[in-house]
C-alpha positions in Angstrom: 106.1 63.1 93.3 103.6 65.3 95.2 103.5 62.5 97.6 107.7 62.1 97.9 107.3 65.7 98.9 105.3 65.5 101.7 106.4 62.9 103.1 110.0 63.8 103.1 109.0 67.3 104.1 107.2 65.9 107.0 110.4 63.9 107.9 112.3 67.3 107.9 109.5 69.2 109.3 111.1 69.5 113.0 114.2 71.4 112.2 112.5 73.9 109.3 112.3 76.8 111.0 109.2 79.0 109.3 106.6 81.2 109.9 103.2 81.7 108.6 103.1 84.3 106.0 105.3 87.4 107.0 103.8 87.5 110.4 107.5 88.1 112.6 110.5 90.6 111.9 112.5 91.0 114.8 111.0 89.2 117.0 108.0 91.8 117.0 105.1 89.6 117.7 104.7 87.8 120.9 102.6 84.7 120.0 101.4 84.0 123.6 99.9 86.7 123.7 98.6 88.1 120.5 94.6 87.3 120.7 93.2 86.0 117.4 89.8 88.3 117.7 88.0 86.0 115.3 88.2 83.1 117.2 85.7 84.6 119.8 86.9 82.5 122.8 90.0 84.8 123.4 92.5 82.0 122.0 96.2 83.3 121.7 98.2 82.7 118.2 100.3 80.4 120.1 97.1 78.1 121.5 95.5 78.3 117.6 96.3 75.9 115.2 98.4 77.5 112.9 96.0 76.7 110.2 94.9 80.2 111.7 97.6 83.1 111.0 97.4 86.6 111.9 99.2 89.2 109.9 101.8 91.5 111.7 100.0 94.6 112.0 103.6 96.6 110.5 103.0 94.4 107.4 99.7 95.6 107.2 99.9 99.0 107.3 102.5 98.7 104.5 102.1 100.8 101.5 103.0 98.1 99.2 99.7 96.4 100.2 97.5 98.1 98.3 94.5 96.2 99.2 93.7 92.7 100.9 94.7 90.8 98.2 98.8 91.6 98.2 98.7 90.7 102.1 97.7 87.4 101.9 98.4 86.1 98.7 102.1 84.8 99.7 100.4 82.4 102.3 101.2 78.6 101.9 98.4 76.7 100.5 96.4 79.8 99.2 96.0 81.2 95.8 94.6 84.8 95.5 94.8 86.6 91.6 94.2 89.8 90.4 90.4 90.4 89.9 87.0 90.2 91.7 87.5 86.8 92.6 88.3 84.6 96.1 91.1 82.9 97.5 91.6 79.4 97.5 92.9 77.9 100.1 94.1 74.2 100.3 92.6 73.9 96.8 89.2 74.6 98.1 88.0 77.2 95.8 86.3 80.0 97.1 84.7 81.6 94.6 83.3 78.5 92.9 79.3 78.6 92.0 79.7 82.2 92.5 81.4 83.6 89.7 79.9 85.7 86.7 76.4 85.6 86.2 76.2 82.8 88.2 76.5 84.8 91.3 73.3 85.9 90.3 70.9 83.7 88.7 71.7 81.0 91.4 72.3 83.3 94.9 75.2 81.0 95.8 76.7 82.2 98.5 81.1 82.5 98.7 82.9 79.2 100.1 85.7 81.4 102.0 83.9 84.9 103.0 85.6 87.9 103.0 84.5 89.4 106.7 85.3 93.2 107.8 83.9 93.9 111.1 81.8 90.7 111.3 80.3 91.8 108.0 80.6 89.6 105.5 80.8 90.9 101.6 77.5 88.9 100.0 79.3 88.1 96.1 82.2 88.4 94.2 80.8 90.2 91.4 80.8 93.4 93.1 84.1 93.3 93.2 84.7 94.8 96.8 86.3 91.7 98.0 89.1 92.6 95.7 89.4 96.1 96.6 89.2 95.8 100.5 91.6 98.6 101.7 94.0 97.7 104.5 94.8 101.3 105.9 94.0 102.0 109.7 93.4 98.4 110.0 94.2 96.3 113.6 94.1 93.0 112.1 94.3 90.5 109.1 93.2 86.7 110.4 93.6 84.1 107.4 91.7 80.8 108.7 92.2 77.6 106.6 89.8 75.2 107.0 86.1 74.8 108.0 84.8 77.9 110.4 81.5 77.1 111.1 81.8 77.9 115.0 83.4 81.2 114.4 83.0 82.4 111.6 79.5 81.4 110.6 77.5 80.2 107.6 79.2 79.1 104.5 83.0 79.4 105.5 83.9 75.8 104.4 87.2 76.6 102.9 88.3 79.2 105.1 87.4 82.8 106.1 89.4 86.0 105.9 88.6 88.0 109.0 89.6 91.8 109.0 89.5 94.1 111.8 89.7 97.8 111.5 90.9 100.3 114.4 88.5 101.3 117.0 88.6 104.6 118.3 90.6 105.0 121.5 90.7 107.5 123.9 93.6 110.2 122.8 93.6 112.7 119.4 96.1 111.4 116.8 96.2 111.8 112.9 98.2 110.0 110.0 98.2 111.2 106.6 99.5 109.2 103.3 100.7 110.3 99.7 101.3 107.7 97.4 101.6 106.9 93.5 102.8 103.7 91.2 103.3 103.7 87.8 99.6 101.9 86.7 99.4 104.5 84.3 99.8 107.0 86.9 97.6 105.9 89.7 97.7 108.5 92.7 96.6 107.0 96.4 96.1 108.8 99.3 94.7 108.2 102.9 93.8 109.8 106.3 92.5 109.6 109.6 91.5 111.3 112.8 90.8 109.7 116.2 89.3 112.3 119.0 87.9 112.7 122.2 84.3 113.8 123.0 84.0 113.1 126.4 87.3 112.0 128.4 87.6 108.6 128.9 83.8 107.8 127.3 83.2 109.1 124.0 85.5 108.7 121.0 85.2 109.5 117.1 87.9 108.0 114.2 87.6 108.6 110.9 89.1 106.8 108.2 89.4 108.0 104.8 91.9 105.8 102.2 91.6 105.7 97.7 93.1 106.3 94.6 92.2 106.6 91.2 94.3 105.9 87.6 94.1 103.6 85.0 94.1 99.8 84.9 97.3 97.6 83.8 95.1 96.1 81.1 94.6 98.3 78.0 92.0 98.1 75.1 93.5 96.9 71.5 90.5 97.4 70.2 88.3 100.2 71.2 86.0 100.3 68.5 84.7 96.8 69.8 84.2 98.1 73.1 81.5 101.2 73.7 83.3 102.1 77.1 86.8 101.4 76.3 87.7 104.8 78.2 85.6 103.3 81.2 87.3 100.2 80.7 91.1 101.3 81.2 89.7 103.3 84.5 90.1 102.2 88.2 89.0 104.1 90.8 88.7 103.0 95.1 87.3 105.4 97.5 86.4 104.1 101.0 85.6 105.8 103.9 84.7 104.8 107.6 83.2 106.7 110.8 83.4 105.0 113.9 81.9 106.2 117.6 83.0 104.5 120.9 80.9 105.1 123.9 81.4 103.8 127.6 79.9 105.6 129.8 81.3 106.1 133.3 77.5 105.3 134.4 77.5 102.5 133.4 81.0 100.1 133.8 81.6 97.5 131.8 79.5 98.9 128.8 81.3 99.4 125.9 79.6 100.1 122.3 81.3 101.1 118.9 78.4 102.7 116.4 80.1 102.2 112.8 79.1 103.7 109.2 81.6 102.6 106.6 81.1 103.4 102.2 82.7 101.6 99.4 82.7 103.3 96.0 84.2 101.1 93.5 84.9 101.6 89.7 86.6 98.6 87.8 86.6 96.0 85.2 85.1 93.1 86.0 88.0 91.0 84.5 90.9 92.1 83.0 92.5 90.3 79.9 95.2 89.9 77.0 95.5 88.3 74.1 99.0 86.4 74.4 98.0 83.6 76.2 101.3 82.5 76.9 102.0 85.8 78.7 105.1 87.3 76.9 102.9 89.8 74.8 102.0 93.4 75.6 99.3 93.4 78.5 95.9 94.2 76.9 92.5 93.5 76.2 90.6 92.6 73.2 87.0 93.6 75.0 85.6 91.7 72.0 81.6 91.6 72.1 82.2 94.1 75.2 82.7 91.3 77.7 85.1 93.1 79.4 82.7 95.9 81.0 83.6 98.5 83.5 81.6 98.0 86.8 80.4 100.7 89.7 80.1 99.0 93.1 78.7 101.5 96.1 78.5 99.6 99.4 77.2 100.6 102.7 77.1 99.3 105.9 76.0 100.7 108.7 76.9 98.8 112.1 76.5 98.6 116.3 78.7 96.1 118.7 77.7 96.1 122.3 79.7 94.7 124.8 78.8 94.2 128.5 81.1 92.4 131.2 79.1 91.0 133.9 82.0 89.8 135.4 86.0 88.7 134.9 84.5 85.5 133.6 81.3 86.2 132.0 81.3 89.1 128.5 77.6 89.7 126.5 78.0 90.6 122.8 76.0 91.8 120.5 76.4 92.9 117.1 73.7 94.1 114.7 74.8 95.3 110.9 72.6 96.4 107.9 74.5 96.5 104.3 73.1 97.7 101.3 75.0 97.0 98.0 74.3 98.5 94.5 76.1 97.3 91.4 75.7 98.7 87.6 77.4 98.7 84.0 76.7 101.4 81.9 75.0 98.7 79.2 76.8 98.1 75.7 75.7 94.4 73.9 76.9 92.5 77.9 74.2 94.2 79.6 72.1 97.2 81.4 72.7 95.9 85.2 70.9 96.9 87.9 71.7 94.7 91.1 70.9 95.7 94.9 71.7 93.3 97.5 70.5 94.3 101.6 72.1 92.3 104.0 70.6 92.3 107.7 73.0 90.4 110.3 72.2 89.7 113.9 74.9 88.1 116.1 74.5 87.5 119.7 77.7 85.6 121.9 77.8 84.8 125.1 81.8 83.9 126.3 82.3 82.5 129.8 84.9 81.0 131.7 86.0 78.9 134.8 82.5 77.2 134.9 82.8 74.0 136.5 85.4 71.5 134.2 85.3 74.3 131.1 88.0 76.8 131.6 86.8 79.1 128.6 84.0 79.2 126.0 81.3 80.7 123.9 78.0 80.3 122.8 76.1 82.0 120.1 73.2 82.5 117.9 73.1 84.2 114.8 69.9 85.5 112.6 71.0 86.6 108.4 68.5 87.6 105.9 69.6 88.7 102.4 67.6 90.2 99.8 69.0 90.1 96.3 67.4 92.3 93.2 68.8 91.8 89.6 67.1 93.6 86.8 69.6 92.9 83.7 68.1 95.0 80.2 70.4 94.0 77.9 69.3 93.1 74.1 71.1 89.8 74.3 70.6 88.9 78.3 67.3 90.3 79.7 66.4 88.7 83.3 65.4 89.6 86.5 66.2 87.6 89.6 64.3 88.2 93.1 65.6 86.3 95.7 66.1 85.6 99.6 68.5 83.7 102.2 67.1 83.4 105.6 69.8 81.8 107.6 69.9 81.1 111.5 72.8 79.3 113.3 73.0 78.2 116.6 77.1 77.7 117.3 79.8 77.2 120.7 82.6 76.0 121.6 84.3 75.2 124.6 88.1 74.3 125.9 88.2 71.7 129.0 91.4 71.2 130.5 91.9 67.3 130.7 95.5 67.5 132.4 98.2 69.8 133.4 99.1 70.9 129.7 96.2 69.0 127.6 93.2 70.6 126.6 89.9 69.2 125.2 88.4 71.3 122.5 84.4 70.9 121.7 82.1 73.0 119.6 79.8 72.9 116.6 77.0 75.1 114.6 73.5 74.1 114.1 72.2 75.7 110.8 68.7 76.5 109.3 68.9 77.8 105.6 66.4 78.8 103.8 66.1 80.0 100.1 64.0 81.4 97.6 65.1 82.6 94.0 62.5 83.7 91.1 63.9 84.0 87.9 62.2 85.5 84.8 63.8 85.5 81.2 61.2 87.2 78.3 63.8 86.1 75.6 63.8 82.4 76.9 60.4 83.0 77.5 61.1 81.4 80.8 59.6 82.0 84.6 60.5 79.8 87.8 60.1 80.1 91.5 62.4 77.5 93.9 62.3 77.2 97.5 65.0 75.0 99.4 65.3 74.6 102.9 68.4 72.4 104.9 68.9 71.8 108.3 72.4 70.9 109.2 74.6 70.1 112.4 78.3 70.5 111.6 81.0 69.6 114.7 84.1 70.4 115.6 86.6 68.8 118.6 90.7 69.2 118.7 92.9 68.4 121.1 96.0 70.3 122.4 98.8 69.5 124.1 101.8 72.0 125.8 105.0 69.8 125.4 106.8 72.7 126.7 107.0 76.5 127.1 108.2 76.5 123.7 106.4 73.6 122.0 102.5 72.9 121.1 101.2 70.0 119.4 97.2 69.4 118.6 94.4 67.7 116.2 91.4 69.0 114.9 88.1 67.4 113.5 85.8 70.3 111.7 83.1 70.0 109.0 81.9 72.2 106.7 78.7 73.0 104.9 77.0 75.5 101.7 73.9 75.1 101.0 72.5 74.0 97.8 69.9 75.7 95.4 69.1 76.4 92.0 70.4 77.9 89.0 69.1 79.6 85.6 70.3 79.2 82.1 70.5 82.5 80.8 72.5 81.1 77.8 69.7 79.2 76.3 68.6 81.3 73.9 69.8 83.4 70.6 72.6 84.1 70.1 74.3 81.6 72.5 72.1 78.6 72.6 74.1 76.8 75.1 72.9 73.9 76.0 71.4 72.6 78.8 67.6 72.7 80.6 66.7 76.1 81.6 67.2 75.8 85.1 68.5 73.0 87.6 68.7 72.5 90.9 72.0 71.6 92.9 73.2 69.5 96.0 74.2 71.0 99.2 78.4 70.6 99.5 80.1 69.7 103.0 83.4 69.1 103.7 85.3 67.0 106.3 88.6 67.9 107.5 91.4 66.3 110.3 94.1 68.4 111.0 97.5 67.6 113.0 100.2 70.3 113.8 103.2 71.2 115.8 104.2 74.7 116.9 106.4 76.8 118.5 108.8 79.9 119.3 111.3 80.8 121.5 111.0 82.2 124.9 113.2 85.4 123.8 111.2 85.5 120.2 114.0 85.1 117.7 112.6 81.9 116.4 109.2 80.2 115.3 108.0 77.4 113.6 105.3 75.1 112.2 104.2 72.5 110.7 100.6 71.7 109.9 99.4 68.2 107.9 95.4 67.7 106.9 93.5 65.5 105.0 89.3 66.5 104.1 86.7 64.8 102.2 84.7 66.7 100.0 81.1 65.8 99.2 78.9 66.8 96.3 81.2 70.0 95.5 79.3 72.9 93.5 81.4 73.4 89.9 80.1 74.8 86.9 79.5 72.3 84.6 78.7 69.5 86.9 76.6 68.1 84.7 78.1 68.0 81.2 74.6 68.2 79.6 74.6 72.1 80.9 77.7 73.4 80.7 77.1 76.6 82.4 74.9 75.6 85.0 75.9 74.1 88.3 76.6 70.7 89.0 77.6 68.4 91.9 80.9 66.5 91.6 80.0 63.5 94.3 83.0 62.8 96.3 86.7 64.4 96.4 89.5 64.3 98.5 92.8 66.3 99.7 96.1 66.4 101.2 98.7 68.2 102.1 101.0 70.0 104.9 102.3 73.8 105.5 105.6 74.5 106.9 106.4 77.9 107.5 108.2 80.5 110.5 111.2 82.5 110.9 114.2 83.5 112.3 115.8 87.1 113.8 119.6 86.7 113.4 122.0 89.2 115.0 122.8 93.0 113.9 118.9 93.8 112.6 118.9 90.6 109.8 115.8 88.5 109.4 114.6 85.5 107.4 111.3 84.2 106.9 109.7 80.9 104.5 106.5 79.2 103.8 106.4 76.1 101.9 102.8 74.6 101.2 102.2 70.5 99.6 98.6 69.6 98.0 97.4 66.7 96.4 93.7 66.8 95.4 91.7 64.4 93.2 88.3 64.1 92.4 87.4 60.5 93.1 84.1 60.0 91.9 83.2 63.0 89.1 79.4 61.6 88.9 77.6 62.7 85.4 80.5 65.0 84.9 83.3 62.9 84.0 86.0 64.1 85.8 87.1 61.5 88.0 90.9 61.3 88.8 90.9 65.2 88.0 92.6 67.7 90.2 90.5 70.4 91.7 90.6 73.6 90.6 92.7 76.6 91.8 95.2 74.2 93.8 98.1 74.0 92.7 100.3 71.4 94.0 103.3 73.5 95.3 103.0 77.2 96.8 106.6 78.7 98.8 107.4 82.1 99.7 110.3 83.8 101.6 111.4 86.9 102.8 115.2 88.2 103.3 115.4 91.4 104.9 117.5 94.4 107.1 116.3 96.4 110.1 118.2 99.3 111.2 118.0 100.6 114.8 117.8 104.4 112.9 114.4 103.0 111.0 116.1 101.8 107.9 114.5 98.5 106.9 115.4 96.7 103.0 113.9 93.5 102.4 113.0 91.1 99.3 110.2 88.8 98.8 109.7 85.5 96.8 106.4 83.8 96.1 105.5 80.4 93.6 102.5 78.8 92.5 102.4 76.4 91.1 101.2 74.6 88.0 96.6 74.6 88.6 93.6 74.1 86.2 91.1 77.7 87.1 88.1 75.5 86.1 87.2 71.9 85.8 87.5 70.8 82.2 90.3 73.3 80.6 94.1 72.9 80.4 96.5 73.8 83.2 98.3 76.9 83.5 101.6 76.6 84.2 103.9 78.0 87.2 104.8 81.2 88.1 107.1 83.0 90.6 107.5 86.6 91.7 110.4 88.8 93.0 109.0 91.8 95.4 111.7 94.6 96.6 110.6 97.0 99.3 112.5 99.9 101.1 111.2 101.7 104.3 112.5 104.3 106.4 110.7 105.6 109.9 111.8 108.5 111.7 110.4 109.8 115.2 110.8 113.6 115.2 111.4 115.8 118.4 108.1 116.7 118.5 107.1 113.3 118.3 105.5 112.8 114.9 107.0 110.2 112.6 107.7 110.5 109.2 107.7 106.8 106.8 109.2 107.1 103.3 108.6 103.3 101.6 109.4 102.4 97.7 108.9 98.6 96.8 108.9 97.5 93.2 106.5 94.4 92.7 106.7 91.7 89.9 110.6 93.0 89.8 111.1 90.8 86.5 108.0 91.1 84.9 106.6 87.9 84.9 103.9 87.9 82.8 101.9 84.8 83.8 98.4 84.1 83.6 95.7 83.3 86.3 92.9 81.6 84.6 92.1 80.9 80.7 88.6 79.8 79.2 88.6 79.5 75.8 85.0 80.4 74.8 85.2 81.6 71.6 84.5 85.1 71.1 81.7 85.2 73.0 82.7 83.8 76.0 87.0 84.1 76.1 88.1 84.9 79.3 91.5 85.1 79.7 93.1 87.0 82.9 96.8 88.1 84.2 98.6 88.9 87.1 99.9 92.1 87.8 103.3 93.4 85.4 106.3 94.9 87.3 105.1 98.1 89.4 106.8 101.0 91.3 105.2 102.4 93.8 106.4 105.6 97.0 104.4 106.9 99.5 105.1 109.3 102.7 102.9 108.6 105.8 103.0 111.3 108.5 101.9 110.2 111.9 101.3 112.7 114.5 
């Protein structure tokens, strides 16, 4: 049937007028010439492939987003739950092999990386890729696909590329109030731009958290030694930003950044209904749902220097140190600190002889990882290291009056070491990998009109391989399985095909985007069947699919929007693990969302979301969960006063029929049950005040 869909979608493809996400209202965004900043070559939305979507900055900066998550889970083709995990997008999953404890006995590295200021958060575990705030915030860029020439190592699913304000040279504020009933959670947010020096030094600060309890409560608190801790959620980030440009020196411009995460959560919340329909709690039997304390920071320089009209240096240098602990119980005493040192050099050019526009770039990573775990059941240290250094361009030749020829591609060193040491397994091992890999990329784009684009893309993707630990081995698990095993490097093929467009005066816009990728030697727990919780290499799979999506601005302030994503995926040779002719996890063959909505010309606007997912299996191996949709309501009023300030009142209620569905079910026992949920019905109000 999956097939019969796409095909007849494709058929109807060129009169379903969509838009990616909820990009458009009112004809807001001008796709010519909104730049997509994390393409580095200065590519407009309307000369991407809609593959890559940027988020309308209004939609952002809505309170009902209350972190990264809610923006971007509505997108065709992607699935994003509740809980320190990744999205998947086209049922590449990106939080695969890096899940749990595996994140840190094996030092794999995220398949779709989570980047804020071309810094990218190291693992899931620490659960800031689920808390990344979206307030003061210029842009949210969701790229499906390979990224190897943009956005650097590992992005073989996809990257989500965020981009927070720079300072700029005038004194505002903003201030936000806001609560929703998760047990009373309160948020709030500022920020202050100034100016030092008129027209060359300029200071922001950013200040946005909130703190209440979880949606998941205990059952059982006697079972769980931090129940209290448990029920807790807490998100405090913070950001200090300093442009300079110095009149001595034109063409110089340099942003010095210091940014802090501090983090309190549970690592994964639960019930005990599986089917959903039961009160939303949590057994925390054998204390496996444990409260986590995540404190990032990253300090950060990006220098730019324009030689010329045609010829920009960048520079960008980060440092990120990231601790992580629980406070102990029978999981664990955890101790894990992960230092992150990024170097990133691009050189962008353009009108050199037949290339109208391009970039080239080299890259340098290191990452040190330290895990000291002294728990009675778990004890184990890890020490390990990624040294990785790319080599990447791209270029866009113009072949013909509208056609132009796109060419680019990374070259990648990567080089690992991990020593693990377990005195209950009495177990030690060192492993050192090392892979060199090219990966290309060439497309194709054609203007059919001022309205119309068509284009083709080839990409590859790559994550490197390494080893993993079986810290299950012993009393009282005894999982089986050797105590360690190394695992395959995973790349991915994809071709792409699209058609795009919108209308001169911006009431309408559409597209439609088919692919097909081969998938080789794909990381999965459980890869092997002979260690279970260990990871594997499934040889070869395969996917397909299309995305439709756009929208339309009717007359007197009314607006429509839709997204409608297809995917077929099958593992077609499963290897050792037996899965062949098996779907791949987290992609679910059907995903749609709309949007209905008013705009007033006195700042009144009502609107109504829809999203479905469909039915996906969370891990190779387990039984599917079934479909689920969600109603959102919002209501948002902006006024500008005399004095210029403007005052936002919003209320939205999300999950308006409490659908109580779950995201992903692993029926372990009591040891090892993990069984998480998607967010009940919330209200939420907040007042912004902009001055």
């Amino acid at each position: 049937m999956v097939r019969h869909s796409i095909l007849l979608c494709g058929a109807l493809g060129t009169v379903v007028v969509a838009e990616t996400g909820y990009a458009q209202e009112q004809g807001s965004l001008d796709l010519g010439t909104l730049v997509l900043e994390g393409e580095r070559i200065g590519r407009t939305q309307a000369e991407a492939s809609p593959a890559i979507t940027s988020l309308d900055p209004e939609d952002i900066a809505s309170p009902r987003n209350n972190n990264l998550q809610d923006a971007i889970e509505s997108l065709p083709n992607i699935v994003y739950e509740e809980g320190p995990y990744l999205p998947s997008i086209r049922g590449i999953d990106g939080t695969a092999g890096v899940e749990g404890s595996t994140s840190q006995t094996a030092g794999a590295q995220p398949r779709v990386p989570i980047i804020v200021d071309n810094v990218a958060t190291p693992v899931p575990l620490s659960a800031t890729t689920a808390t990344t705030g979206l307030w003061d915030v210029e842009a949210v860029e969701v790229a499906r696909g390979p990224q190897a020439t943009t956005s650097g190592r590992n992005a073989i699913g996809g990257a989500v590329r965020v981009f927070t304000n720079d300072p700029t040279f005038e004194t505002d504020y903003a201030l936000r109030f806001g609560a929703f009933n998760q047990d009373g959670t309160a948020t709030a947010a500022a920020m202050y731009n100034t100016v030092l020096v008129e027209d060359q030094v300029a200071l922001r600060f950013a200040i946005e958290g909130s703190e209440g309890e979880a949606f998941v409560d205990v059952l059982t608190p006697g079972q769980a030694p931090f129940a209290d801790l448990i029920e807790r959620e807490s998100f405090l980030n913070t950001r200090v930003k300093l442009l300079v440009e110095p009149d001595s020196l034109p063409g110089l411009s340099m942003v010095f950044g210091v940014s802090h995460q501090d983090i309190a959560t549970t690592y994964d919340p639960g019930l005990v209904d599986r089917n959903g329909t039961g009160n939303v709690i949590a057994t925390a039997v054998a204390g496996f749902k444990v409260p986590i304390r995540t404190e990032q920071t990253t300090y950060s320089v990006r220098a730019s220097y324009e030689f010329s009209p045609d010829l920009t240096l960048e520079q960008h240098l980060s440092y990120l140190n990231q601790e992580l602990d629980t406070p102990g119980g029978f999981r664990s005493l955890l101790d894990q600190q992960i230092t992150q040192f990024v170097s990133d050099t691009t050189l962008k050019f353009s009108n050199v002889g037949v290339i109208d526009r391009g970039f080239v770039g080299f890259s340098y990573t290191v990452q040190d990882d330290d895990i000291v775990d002294r728990g009675a059941a778990l004890p184990f240290t890890v020490d390990g290291q990624i040294e990785n250094i790319g080599v990447f361009g791209e270029v866009e030749i113009g072949v013909g009056p509208a056609t132009t020829l796109i060419l680019g591609g990374r070259y990648e060193m990567d080089d690992r070491r991990r020593a693990f040491s377990a005195p209950v397994l009495a177990f030690a091992q060192t492993s050192n990998t090392s892979e060199d890999v090219f990966l290309p990329k060439i497309g194709i784009r054609h203007e059919v009109s001022d309205t119309t684009t068509i284009g083709y893309t080839y990409s590859e993707g790559f994550r490197a391989g390494g080893i993993d630990f079986n810290i299950f081995g012993g009393a009282p698990f005894f999982v089986p399985g050797p105590p360690a095993a190394l695992f395959e490097s995973e790349r991915l093929r994809q071709h792409e095909i699209y058609v795009s467009g919108q209308s001169l005066d911006g009431v309408w816009s559409y597209s439609v985007t088919a692919f097909y990728y081969r998938f080789e030697d794909a990381q999965v727990l459980g890869g092997n069947p002979a260690a279970p919780f260990l990871i594997g290499n499934v040889p070869e799979s395969e996917g397909y699919g299309l995305e439709l999506s756009g929208s339309y601005n009717f007359a007197r302030g009314f607006y429509a929007s839709a997204g409608v994503g297809l995917l077929e995926t099958e593992i077609t040779d499963g290897g050792l693990s037996g899965f062949t002719g098996a779907d791949l996890p987290r992609a679910p063959n059907f995903t749609a969302n709309a949007r209905v909505g008013y705009r007033s010309p006195q700042g009144l606007n009502v609107y109504a979301d829809f999203r479905h997912v469909g039915s996906q299996v969370y891990r190779l191996g387990v039984p599917k969960l079934g479909a689920y949709s969600v109603v959102d309501l919002g209501l948002g009023y902006e006024k500008v006063l005399r004095s210029g300030r403007t005052v936002e009142l919003d209320a939205y209620v999300k999950n308006l029929f409490d659908e109580r569905y779950v995201t992903r079910d692993f029926d372990g026992g009591a040891l090892f049950d993990t069984v998480s949920i998607g967010r009940p019905q919330t209200i939420g109000a907040s007042i912004t005040l902009r001055y």
